[in-house]
C-alpha positions in Angstrom: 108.2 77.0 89.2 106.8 76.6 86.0 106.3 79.1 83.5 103.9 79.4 80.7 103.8 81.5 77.4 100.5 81.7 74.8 97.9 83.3 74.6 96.2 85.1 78.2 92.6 84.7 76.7 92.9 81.1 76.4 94.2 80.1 80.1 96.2 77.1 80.9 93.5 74.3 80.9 96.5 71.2 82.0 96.0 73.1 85.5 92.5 74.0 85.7 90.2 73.8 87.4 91.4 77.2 89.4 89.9 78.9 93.0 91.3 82.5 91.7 92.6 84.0 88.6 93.9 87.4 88.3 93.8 89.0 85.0 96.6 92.4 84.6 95.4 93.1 81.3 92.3 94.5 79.9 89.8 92.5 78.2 86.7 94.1 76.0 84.5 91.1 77.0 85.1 87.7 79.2 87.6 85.0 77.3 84.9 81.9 77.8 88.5 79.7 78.4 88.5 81.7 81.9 85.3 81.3 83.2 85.1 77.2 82.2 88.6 76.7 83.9 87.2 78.1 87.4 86.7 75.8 89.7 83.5 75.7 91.7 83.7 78.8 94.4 86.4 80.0 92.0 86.8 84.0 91.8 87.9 85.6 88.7 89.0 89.3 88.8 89.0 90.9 84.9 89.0 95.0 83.8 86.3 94.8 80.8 85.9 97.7 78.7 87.6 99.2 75.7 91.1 100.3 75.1 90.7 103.5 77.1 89.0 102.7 80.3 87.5 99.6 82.3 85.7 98.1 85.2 87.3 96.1 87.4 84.9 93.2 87.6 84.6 89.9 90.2 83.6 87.1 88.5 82.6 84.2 90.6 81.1 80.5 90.0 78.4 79.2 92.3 78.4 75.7 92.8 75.3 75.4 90.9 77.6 76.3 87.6 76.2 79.7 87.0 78.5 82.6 87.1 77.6 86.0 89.6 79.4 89.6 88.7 80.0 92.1 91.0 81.1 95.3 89.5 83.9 97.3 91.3 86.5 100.6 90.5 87.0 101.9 87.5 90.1 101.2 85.5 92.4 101.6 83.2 94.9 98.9 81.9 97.6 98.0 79.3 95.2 96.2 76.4 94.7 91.9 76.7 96.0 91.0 73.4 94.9 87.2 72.0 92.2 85.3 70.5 89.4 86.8 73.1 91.2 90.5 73.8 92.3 93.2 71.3 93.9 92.8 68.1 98.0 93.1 68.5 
């Protein structure tokens, strides 16, 4: 096992590229680092919104490169804190 500590917004681009990654933390927008280190067919499940409540949202990336969202449940999660979440 190997574990990993920095900053959540950023991912962990030596293991990229990535079919799934689950975000447990709430994000006001996409972190870009996420998104580039899917793989093709890769699925990303973020909450997006501000500090008090958030959609789940499905990310995925076709194999053309472009990026679909699919919004789901409402949410609410502890804040994303880094360079592309909330200020600590």
């Amino acid at each position: 096992m190997v574990v990993v500590e920095g900053d959540g917004t950023l991912g962990w681009e030596p293991a990229a590229p990535y079919n799934a990654i689950i975000v447990s933390a709430a994000a006001p927008r996409i972190p870009p680092a996420l998104l580039e280190q899917l793989a093709s067919g890769g699925r990303l499940v973020i909450p997006i919104g501000d500090a008090q409540q958030q959609t789940l949202q499905l990310f995925r990336k076709q194999p053309d490169g472009m990026i679909s969202r699919t919004m789901m449940e409402g949410c609410r999660f502890v804040p994303l804190i880094g360079r592309h979440g909330f200020a600590a």
